[in-house]
VEXZA-140088 format. One record per residue (C-alpha): residue number from 1; x, y, z. Coordinates in steps of 0.25 Angstrom, whole numbers, plus 2048, in hexadecimal, padded with zeros to 3 digits. Layout:
% VEXZA-140088
+------+-----+-----+-----+
: paro :   X :   Y :   Z :
+------+-----+-----+-----+
:  NUM :   X :   Y :   Z :
...
+------+-----+-----+-----+
//
This chain:
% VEXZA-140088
+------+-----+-----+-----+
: paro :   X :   Y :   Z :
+------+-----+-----+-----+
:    1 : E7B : 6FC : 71D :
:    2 : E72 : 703 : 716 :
:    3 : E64 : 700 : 711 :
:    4 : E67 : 700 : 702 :
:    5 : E76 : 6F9 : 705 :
:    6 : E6F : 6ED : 70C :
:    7 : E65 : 6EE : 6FF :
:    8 : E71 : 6EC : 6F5 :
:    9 : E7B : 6E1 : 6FE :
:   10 : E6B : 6D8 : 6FE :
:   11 : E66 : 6DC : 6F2 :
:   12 : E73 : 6DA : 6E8 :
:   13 : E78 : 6CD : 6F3 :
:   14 : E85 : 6D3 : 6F6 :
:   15 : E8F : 6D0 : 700 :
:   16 : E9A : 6D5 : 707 :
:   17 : EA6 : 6D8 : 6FE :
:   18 : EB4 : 6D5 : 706 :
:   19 : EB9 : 6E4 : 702 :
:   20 : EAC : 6E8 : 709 :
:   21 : E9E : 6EB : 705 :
:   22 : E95 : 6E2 : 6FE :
:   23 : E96 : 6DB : 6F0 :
:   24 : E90 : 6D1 : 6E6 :
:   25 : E99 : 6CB : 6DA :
:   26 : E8E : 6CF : 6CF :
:   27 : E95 : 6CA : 6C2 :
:   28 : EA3 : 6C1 : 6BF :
:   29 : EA3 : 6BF : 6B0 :
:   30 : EA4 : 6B1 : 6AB :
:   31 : EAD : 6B3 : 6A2 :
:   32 : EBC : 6B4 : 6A7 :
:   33 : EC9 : 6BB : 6A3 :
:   34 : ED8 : 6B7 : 6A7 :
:   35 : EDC : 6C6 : 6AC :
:   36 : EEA : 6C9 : 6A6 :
:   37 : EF1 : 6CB : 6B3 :
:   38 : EF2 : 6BF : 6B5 :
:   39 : EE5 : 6BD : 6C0 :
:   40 : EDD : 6B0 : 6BE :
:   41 : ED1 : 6AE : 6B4 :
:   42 : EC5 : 6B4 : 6BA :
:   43 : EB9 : 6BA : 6B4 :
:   44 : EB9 : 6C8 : 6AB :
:   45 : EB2 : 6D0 : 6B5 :
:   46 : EA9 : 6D0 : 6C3 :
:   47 : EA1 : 6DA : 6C9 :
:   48 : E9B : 6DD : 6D7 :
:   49 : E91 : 6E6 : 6DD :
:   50 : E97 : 6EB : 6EA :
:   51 : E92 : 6F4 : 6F3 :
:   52 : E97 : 6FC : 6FE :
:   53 : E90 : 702 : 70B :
:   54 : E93 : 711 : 712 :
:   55 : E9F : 70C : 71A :
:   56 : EA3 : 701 : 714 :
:   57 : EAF : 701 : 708 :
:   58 : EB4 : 6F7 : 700 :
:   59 : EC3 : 6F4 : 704 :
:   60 : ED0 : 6F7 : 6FD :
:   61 : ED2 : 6ED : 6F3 :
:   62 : ED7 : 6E9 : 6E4 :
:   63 : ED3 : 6E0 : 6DB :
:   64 : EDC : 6DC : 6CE :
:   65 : ED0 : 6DF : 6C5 :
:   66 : ECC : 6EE : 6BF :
:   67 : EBE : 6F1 : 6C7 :
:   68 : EB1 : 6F8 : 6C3 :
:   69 : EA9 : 700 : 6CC :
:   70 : E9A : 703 : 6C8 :
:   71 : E92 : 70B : 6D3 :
:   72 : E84 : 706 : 6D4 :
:   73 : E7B : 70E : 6DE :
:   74 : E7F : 715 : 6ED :
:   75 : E8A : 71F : 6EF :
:   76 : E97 : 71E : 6E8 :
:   77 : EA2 : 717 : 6EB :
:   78 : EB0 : 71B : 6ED :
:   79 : EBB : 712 : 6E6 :
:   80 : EC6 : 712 : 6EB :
:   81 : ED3 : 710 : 6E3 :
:   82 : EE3 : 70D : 6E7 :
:   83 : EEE : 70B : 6DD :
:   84 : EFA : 709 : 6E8 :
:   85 : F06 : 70A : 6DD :
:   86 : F02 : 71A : 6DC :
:   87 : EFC : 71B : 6E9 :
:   88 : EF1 : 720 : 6E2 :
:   89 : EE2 : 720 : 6EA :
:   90 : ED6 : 724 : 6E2 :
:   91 : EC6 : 724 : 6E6 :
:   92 : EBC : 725 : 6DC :
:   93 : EAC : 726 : 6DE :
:   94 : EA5 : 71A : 6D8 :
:   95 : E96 : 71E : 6D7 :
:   96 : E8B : 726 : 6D0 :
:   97 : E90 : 72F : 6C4 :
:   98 : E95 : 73D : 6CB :
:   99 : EA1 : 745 : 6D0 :
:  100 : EAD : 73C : 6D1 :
:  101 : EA1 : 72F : 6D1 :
:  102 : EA0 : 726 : 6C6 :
:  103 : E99 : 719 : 6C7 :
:  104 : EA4 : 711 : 6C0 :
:  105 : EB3 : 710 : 6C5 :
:  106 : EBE : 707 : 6C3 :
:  107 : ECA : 701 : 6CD :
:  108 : ED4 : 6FC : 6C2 :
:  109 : EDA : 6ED : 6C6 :
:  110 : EE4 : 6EE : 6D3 :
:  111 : EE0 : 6F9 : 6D8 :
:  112 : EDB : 6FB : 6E8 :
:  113 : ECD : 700 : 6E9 :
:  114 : EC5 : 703 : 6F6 :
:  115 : EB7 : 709 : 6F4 :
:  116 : EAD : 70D : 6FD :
:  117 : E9E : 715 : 6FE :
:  118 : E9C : 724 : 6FD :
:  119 : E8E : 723 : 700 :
:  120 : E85 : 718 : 709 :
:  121 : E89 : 70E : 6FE :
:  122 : E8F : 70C : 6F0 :
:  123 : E8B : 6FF : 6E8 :
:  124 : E96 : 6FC : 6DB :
:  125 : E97 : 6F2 : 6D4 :
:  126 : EA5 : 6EE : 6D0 :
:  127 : EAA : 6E6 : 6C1 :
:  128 : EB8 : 6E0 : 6C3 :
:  129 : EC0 : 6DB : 6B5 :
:  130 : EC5 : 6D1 : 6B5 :
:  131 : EBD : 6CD : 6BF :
:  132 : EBE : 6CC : 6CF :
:  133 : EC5 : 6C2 : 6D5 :
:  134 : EC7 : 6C2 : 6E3 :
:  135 : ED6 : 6BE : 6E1 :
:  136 : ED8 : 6CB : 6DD :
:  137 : ECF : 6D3 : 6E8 :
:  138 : EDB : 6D8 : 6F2 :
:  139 : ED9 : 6E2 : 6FD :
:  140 : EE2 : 6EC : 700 :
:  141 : EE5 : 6E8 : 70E :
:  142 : EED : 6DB : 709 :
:  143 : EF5 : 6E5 : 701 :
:  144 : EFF : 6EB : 70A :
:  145 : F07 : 6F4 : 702 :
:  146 : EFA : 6FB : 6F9 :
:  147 : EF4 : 6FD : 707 :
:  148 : EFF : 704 : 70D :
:  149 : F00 : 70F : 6FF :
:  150 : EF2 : 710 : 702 :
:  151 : EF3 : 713 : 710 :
:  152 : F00 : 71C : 70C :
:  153 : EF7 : 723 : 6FF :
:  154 : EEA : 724 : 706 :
:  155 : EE9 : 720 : 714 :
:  156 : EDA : 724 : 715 :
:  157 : ED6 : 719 : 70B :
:  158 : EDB : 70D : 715 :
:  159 : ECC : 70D : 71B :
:  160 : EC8 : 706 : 70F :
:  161 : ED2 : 6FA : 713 :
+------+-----+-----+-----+
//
């Protein structure tokens, strides 16, 4: 690990996220919403900082919630995104402002992301509304079927399981 990645896992107390990396619940909003489709009351909206390591990615998963990815300082991030219905993988840069970089992206609610480091580290932050609830937090290797249209779209991306 490098010097300025053990700086931020001691200097902002996170820990390690079960998708991999490290993280810290930063902000869940007191106030809370009943979301439409049917999920339990929870608050409006959380956010994390997470961070991820050269060699480390965070794993194939969903939540039910849309999700906001803000860069913050290190290398991008490469955000990984799987619709199974089309088949349809896409990767976008999340990081300083520059050729296919922005600092802002977003995975829309049920949706399969994976994302991992370009550089020697990538620190986010990451806003979900209505906010996160691990009961809806579900990795891609407890779903059989979206796994196997992955492996059948894009074989390659399995390494992030």
């Amino acid at each position: 690990m490098g010097h300025r990645v053990h700086e931020l896992v001691r200097g902002l107390a996170l820990a390690p996220h079960p998708e991999g990396g490290w993280y810290r619940e930063v902000f869940r909003a007191g106030r809370p919403v009943d979301p439409l489709d049917g999920r339990p009351r929870r608050s409006a909206l959380t956010a994390i900082y997470f961070l991820l390591a050269a060699g480390q990615h965070g794993r194939w998963h969903r939540v039910e919630s849309d999700e906001v990815w803000t860069w913050i300082e290190g290398g991008p991030l490469r955000l990984h995104l799987f619709e199974p219905a089309t088949g349809r993988a896409t990767a976008a840069l999340v990081g300083p402002v520059g050729e296919a970089c922005e600092p802002v992206r977003v995975t829309p609610a049920g949706v399969w992301q994976a994302a991992e480091p370009v550089e020697e580290y990538a620190l986010v932050s990451c806003a979900v509304g209505p906010g996160f609830d691990f009961a809806d937090f579900r990795f891609l290797e407890s779903d059989s079927d979206a796994r196997a249209r992955l492996a059948a779209a894009r074989p390659d991306l399995l390494r992030l399981n």
